[in-house]
C-alpha positions in Angstrom: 0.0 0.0 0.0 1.7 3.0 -0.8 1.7 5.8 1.9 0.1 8.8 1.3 1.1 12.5 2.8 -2.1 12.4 4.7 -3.8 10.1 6.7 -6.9 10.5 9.4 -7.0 7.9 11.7 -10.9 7.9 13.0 -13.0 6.2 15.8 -9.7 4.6 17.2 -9.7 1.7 19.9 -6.5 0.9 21.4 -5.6 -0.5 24.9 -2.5 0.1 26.7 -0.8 -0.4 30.1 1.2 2.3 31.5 4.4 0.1 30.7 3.8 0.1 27.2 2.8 4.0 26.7 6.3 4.4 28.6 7.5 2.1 25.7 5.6 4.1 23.2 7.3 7.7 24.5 11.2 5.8 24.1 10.3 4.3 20.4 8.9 7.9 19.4 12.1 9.5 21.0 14.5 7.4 19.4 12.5 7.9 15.9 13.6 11.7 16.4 10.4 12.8 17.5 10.1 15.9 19.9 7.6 15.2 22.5 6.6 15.9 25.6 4.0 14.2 28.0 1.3 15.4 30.5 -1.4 13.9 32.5 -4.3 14.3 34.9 -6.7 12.0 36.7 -8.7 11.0 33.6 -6.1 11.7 30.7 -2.5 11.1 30.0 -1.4 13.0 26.3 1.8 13.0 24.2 2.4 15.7 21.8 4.7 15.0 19.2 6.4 17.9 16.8 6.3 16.7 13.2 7.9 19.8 12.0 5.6 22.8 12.3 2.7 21.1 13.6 2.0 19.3 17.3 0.3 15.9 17.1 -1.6 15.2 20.7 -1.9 11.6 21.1 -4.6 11.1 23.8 -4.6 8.1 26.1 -8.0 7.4 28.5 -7.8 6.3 31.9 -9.8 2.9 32.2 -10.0 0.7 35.2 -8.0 -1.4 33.6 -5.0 0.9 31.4 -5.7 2.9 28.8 -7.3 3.4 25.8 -6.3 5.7 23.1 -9.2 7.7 21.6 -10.0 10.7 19.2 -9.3 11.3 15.7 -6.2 12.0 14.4 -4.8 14.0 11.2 -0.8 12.9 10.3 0.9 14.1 7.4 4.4 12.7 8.4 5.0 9.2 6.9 7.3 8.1 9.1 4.5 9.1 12.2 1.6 7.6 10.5 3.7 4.3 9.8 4.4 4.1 13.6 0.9 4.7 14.1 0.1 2.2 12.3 2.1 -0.6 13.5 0.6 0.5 16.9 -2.7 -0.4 15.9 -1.8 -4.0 14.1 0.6 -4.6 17.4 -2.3 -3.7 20.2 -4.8 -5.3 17.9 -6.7 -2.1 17.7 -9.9 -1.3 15.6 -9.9 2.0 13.9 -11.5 4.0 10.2 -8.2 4.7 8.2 -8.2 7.1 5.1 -5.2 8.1 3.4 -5.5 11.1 0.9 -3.9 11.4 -2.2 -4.5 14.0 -5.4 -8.3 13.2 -5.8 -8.4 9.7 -4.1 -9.5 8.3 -0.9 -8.6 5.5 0.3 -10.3 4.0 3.1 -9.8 1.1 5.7 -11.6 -0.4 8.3 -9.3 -2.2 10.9 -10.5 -5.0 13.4 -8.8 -6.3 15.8 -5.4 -5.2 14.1 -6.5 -6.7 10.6 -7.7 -5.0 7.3 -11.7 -6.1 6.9 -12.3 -4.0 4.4 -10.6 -1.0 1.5 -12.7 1.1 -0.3 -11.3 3.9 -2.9 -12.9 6.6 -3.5 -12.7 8.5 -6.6 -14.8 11.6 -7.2 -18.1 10.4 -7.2 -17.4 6.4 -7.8 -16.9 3.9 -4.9 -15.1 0.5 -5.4 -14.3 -1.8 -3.0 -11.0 -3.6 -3.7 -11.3 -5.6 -0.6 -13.4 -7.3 1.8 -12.2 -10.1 3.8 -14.2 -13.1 3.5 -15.7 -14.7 0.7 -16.6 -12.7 -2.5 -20.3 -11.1 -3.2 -22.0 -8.4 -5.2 -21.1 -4.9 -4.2 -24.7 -4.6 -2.8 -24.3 -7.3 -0.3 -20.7 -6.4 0.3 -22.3 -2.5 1.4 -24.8 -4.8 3.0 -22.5 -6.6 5.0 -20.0 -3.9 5.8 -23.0 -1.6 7.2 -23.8 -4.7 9.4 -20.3 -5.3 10.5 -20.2 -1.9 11.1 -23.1 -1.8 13.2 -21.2 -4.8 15.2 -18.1 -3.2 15.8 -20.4 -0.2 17.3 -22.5 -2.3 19.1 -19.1 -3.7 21.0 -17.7 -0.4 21.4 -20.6 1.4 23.0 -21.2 -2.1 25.6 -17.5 -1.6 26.3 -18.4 2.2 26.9 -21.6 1.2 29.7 -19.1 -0.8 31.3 -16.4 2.0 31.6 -19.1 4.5 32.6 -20.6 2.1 35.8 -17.2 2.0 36.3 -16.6 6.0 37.1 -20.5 5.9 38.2 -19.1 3.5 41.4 -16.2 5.4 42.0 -18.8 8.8 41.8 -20.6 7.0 44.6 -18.0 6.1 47.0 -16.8 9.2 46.7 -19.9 10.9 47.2 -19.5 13.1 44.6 -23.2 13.9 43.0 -21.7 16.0 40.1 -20.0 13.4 38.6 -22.7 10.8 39.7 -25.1 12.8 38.0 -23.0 13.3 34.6 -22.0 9.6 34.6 -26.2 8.9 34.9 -26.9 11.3 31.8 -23.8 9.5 29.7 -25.5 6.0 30.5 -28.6 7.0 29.5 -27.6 8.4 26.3 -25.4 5.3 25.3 -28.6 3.0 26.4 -30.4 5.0 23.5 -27.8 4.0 20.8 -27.5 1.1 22.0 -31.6 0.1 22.3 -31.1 1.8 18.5 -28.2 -0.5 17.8 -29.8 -3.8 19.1 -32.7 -3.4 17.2 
């Protein structure tokens, strides 16, 4: 696949222990990267120089480690080709489209593997890849908005789970702000996912 100047990295799902994000921080230092690190109780961010522009990589605390979220914009080659041997290594899911002249090219990672590339050209679609066995393009859409609506469906349980976890913490804390703001966050993702499930 050849690497394009520009590449969004969208609706990212990586998990981390704090060992390996201090393993991250060495391997972007002794790429030549200028970075520095800061952190509070709910998020720990790098920034990374890539010449004139600051890249803000932003790790979420979990119960459990971390989880790298947002979106992301790279037009180094050398950063987005660490960033993505981060996501085949910790097995991550994430939307990846690489622009080039007057292409797009898309992919949609699971679990650190390619599911599907679409390129996009103008107004004409083609998939040139879909894992699995071969259909039409309408049950290939077909199947992508489903897997799709799978990988979502994961995401937003893993998300409840996250959210009872700060809601318990809230409690034994007694702290009724953020008992009240985990309770509206809940009942939102019980919407989508009500929505989802059906």
């Amino acid at each position: 696949m050849n690497k394009s100047c520009e590449v969004e990295y969208c609706n990212l799902e990586l998990r981390f222990n704090r060992r390996h994000i201090q393993d991250l921080i060495k391997d972007l230092i002794q790429e030549g990267y200028s970075l520095y690190w800061s952190e509070n109780e709910t998020l720990f961010i790098i920034s990374v120089r890539t010449g004139r522009k600051l890249v803000k990589l932003r790790f979420l605390k979990t119960r459990s480690g971390y989880k790298m979220v947002g979106d992301y914009i790279i037009r180094d080659a050398k950063l987005s080709d660490w960033m993505e041997k981060l996501i085949g290594d910790s097995r991550g899911h994430a939307v990846v489209k690489r622009f080039k002249d007057r292409q797009i090219l898309i992919e949609n990672i699971l679990f650190g593997e390619v599911i599907r590339l679409v390129e996009i050209s103008g107004y004409e679609q083609r998939v040139l890849y879909q894992k699995g066995t071969y259909f039409s393009e309408r049950e290939m859409n077909d199947m992508y908005f489903s897997l799709e609506g799978d990988l979502r469906l994961q995401l937003r349980r893993i998300e409840v789970d996250e959210e009872l976890e700060k809601l318990y913490e809230a409690m034994k804390e007694s702290d009724t702000v953020k008992m009240e703001l985990c309770k509206e966050r809940l009942r939102e993702l019980c919407r989508e996912l009500s929505t989802l499930e059906w």
